[in-house]
DSSP file (Angstrom, degrees, kcal/mol; ACC not computed):
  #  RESIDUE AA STRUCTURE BP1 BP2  ACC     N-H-->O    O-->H-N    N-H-->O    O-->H-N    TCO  KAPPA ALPHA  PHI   PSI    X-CA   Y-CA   Z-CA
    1    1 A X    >         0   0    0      0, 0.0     3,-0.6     0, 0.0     4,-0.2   0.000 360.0 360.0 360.0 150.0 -276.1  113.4   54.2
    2    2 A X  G >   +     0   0    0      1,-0.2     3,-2.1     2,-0.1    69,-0.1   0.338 360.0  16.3 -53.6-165.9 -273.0  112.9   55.5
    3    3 A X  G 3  S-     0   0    0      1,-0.3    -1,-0.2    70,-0.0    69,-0.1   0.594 129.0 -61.0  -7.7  68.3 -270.3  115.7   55.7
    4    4 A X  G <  S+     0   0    0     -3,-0.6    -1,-0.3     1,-0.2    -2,-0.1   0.535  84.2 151.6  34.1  36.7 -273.0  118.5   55.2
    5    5 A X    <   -     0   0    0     -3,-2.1    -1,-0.2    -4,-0.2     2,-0.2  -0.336  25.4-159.4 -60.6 158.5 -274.7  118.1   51.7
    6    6 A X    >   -     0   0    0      1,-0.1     3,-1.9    -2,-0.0     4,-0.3  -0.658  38.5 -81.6-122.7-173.1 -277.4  118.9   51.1
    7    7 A X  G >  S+     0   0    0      1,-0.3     3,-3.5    -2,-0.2    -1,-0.1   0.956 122.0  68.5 -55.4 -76.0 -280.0  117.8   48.1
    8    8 A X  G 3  S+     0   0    0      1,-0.3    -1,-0.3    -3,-0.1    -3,-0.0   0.664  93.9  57.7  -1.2 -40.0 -278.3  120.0   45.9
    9    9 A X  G <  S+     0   0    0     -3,-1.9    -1,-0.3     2,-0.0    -2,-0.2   0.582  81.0  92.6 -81.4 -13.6 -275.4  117.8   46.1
   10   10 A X    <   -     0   0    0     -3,-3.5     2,-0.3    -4,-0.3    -4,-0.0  -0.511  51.3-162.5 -94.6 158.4 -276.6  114.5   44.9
   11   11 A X        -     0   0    0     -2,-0.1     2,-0.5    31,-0.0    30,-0.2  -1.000  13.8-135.7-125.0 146.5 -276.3  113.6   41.6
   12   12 A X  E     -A   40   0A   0     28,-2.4    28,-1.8    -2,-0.3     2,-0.2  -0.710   5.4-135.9-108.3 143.5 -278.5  110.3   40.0
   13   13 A X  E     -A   39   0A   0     -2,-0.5     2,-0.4    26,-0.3    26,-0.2  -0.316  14.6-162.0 -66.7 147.4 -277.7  107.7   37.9
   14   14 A X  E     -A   38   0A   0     24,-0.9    24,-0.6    -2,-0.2     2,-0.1  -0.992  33.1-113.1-151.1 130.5 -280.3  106.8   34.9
   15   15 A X    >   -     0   0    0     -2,-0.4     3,-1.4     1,-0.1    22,-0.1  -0.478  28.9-112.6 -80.2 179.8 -279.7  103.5   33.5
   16   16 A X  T 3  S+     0   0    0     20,-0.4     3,-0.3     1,-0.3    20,-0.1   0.423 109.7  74.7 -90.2   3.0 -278.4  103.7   29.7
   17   17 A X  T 3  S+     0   0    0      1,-0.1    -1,-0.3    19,-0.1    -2,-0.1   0.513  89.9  50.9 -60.7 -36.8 -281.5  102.3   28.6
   18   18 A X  S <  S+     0   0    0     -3,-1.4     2,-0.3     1,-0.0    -1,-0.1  -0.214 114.2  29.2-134.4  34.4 -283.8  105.5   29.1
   19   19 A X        -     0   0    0     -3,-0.3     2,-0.6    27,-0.1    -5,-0.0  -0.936  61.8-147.0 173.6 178.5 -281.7  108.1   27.2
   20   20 A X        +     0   0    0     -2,-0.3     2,-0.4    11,-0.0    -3,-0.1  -0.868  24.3 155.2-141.5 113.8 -279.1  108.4   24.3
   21   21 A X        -     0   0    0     -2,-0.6    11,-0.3     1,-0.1    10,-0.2  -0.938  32.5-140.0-160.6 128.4 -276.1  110.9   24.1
   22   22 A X        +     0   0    0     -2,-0.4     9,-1.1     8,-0.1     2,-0.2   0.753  68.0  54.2 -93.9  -8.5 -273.2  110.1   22.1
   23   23 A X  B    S-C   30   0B   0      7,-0.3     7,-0.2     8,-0.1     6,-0.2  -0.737  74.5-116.0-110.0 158.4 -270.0  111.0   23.6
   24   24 A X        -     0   0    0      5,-0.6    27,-0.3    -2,-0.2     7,-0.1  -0.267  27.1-140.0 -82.2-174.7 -268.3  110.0   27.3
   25   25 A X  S    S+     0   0    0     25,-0.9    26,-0.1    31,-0.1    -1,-0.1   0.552  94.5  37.5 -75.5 -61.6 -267.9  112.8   29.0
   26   26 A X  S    S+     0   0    0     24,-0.3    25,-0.1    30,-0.1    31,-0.1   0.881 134.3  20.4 -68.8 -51.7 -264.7  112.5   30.6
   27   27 A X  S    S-     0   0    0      2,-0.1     3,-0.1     0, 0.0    -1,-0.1   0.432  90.5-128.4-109.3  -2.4 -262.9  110.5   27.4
   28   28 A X        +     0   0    0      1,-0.2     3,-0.1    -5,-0.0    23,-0.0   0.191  56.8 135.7 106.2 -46.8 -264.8  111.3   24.5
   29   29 A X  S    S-     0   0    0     -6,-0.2    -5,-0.6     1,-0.1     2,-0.6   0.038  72.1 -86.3 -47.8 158.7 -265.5  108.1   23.1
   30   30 A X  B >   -C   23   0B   0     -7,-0.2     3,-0.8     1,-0.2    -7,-0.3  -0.740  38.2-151.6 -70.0 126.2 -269.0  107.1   21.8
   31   31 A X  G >  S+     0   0    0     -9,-1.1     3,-6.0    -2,-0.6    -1,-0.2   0.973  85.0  73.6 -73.8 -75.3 -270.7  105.8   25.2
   32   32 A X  G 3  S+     0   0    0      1,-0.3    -1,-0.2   -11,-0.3    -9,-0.1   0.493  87.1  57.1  13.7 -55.5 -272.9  103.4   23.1
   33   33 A X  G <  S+     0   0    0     -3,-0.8    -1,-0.3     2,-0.1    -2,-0.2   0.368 114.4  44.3 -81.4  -1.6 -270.3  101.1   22.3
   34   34 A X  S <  S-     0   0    0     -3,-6.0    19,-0.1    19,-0.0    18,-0.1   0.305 108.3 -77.6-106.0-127.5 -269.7  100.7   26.1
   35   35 A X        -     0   0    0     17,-1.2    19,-0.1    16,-0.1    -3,-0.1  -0.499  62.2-148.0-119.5  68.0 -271.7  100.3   28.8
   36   36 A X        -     0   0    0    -20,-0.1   -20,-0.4    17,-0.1    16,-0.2   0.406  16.0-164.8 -69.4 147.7 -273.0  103.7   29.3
   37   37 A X        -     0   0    0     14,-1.6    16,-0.1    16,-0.2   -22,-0.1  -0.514   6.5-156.0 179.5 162.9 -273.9  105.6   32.3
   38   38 A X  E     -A   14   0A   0    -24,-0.6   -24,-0.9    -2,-0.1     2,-0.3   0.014   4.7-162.4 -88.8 138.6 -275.8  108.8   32.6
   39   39 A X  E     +AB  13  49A   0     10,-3.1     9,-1.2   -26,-0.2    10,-0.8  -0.948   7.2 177.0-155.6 150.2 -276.1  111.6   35.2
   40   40 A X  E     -A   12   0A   0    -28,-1.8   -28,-2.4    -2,-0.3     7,-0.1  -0.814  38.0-132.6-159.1 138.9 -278.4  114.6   36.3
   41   41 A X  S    S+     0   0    0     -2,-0.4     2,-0.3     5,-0.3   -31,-0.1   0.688  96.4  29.1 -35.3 -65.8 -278.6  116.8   38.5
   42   42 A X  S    S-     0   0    0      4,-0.3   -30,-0.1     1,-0.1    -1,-0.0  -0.860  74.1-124.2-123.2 151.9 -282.4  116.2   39.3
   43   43 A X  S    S+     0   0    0     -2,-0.3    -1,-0.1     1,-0.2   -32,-0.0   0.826 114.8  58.1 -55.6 -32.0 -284.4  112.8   38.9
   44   44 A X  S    S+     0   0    0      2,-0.1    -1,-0.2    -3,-0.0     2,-0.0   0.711  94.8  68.8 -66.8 -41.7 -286.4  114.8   36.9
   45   45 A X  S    S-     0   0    0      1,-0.1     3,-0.1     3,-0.0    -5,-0.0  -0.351  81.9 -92.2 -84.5 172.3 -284.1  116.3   34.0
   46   46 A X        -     0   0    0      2,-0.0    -5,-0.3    -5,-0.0    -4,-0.3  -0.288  62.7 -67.4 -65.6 150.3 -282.5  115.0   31.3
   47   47 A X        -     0   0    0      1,-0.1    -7,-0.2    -7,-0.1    -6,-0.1   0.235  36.5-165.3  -3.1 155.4 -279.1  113.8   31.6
   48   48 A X        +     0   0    0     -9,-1.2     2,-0.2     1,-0.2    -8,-0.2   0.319  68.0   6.8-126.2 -19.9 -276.2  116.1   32.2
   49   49 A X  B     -B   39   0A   0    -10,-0.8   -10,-3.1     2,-0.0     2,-0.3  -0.960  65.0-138.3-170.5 171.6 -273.3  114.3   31.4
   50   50 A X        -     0   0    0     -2,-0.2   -25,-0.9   -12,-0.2   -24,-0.3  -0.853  12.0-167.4-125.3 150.5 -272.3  110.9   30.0
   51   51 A X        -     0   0    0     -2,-0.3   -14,-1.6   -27,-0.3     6,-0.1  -0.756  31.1-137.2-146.5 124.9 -269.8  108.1   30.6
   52   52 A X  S    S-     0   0    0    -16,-0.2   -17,-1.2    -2,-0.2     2,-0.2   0.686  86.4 -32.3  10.7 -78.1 -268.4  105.1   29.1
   53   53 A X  S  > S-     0   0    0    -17,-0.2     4,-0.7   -19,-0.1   -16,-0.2  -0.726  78.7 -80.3-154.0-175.8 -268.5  102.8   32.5
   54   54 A X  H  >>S+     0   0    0     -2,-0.2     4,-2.9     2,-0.2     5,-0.8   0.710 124.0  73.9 -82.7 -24.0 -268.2  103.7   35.9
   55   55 A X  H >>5S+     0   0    0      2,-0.2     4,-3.2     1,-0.2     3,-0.6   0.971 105.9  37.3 -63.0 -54.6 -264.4  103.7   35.4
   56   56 A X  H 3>5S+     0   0    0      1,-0.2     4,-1.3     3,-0.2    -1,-0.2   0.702 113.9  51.1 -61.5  -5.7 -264.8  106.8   33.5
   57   57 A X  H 3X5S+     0   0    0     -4,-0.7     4,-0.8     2,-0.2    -1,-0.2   0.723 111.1  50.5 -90.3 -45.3 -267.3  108.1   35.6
   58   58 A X  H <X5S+     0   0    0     -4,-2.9     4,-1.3    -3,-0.6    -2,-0.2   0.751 116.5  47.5 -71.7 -59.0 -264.7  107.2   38.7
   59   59 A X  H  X<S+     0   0    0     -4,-3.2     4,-3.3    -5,-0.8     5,-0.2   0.977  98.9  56.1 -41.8 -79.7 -262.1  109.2   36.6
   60   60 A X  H  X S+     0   0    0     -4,-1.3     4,-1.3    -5,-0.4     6,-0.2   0.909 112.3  53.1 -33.3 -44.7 -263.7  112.0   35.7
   61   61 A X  H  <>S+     0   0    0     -4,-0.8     5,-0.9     1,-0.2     6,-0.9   0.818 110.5  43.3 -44.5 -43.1 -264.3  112.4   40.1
   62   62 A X  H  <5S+     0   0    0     -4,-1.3    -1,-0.2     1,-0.2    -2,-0.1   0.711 112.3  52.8 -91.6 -13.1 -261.1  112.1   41.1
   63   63 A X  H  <5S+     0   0    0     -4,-3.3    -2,-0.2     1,-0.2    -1,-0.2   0.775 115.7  38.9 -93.6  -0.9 -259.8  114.4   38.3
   64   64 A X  T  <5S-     0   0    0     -4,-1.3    -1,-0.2    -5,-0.2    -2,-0.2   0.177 109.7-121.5-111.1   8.2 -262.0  117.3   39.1
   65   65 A X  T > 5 +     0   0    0      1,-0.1     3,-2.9     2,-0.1    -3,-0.2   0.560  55.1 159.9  79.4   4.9 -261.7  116.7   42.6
   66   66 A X  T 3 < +     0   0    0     -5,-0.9     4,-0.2     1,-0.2    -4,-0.1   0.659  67.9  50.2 -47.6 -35.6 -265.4  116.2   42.7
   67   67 A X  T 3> S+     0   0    0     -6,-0.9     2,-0.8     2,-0.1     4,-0.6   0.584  77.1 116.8 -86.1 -16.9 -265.0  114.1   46.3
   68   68 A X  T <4 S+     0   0    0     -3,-2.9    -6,-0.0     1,-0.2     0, 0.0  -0.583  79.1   9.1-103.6 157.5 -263.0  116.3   48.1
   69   69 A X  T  4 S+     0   0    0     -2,-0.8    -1,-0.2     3,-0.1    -2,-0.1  -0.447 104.3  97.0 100.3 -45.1 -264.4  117.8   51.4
   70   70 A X  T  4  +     0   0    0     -4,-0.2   -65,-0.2   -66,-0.0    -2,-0.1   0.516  53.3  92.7 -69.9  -7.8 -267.3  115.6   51.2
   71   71 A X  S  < S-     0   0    0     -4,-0.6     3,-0.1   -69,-0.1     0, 0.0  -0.193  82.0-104.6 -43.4 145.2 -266.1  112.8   53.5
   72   72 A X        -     0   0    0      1,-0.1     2,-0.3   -70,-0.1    -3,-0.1  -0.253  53.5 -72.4 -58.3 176.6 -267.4  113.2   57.6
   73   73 A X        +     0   0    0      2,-0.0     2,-0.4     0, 0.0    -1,-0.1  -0.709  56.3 168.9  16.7  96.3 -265.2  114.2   60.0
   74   74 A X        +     0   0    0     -2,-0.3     2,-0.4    -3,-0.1    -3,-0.0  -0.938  11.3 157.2-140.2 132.6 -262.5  112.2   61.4
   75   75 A X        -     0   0    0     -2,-0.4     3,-0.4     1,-0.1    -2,-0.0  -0.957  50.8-104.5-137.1 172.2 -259.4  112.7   63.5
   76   76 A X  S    S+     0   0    0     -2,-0.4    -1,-0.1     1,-0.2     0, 0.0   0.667 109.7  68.0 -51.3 -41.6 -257.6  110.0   65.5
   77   77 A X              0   0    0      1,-0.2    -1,-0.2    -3,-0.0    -3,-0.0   0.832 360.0 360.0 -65.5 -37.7 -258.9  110.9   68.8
   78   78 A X              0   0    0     -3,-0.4    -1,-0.2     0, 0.0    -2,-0.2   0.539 360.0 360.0 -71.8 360.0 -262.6  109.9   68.2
């Protein structure tokens, strides 16, 4: 993966269909009433956190900073 992850790093998506957990994560709200969706750690575990949409889900990233470092390598010259 780009700018040195590893597996560790990834996290998966579960559609909202194949688990149930009532509050977003990020805002609180019951996910239910939205268009939920779900994320783990591993393909294998349950869930780990919940969100509304991908807008909370988008949110949550940028407000825990969850993106930064993880970009390649770039400067001007290359």
């Amino acid at each position: 993966m780009c700018g040195g992850s590893t597996d560790a790093d990834k996290t998966f998506v579960f559609p909202a269909a194949t688990v149930r957990m009532p509050d977003c994560t990020f805002c609180g709200c019951p996910v239910e009433a939205h268009d939920p969706v779900f994320v783990s750690d591993s393909p294998d575990e349950d869930p780990t956190a919940q969100f509304c949409n991908y807008g909370c889900l988008a949110a949550h990233i940028d407000e825990a900073g969850l993106a930064t470092g993880t970009a390649c390598e770039w400067s001007p010259g290359q």
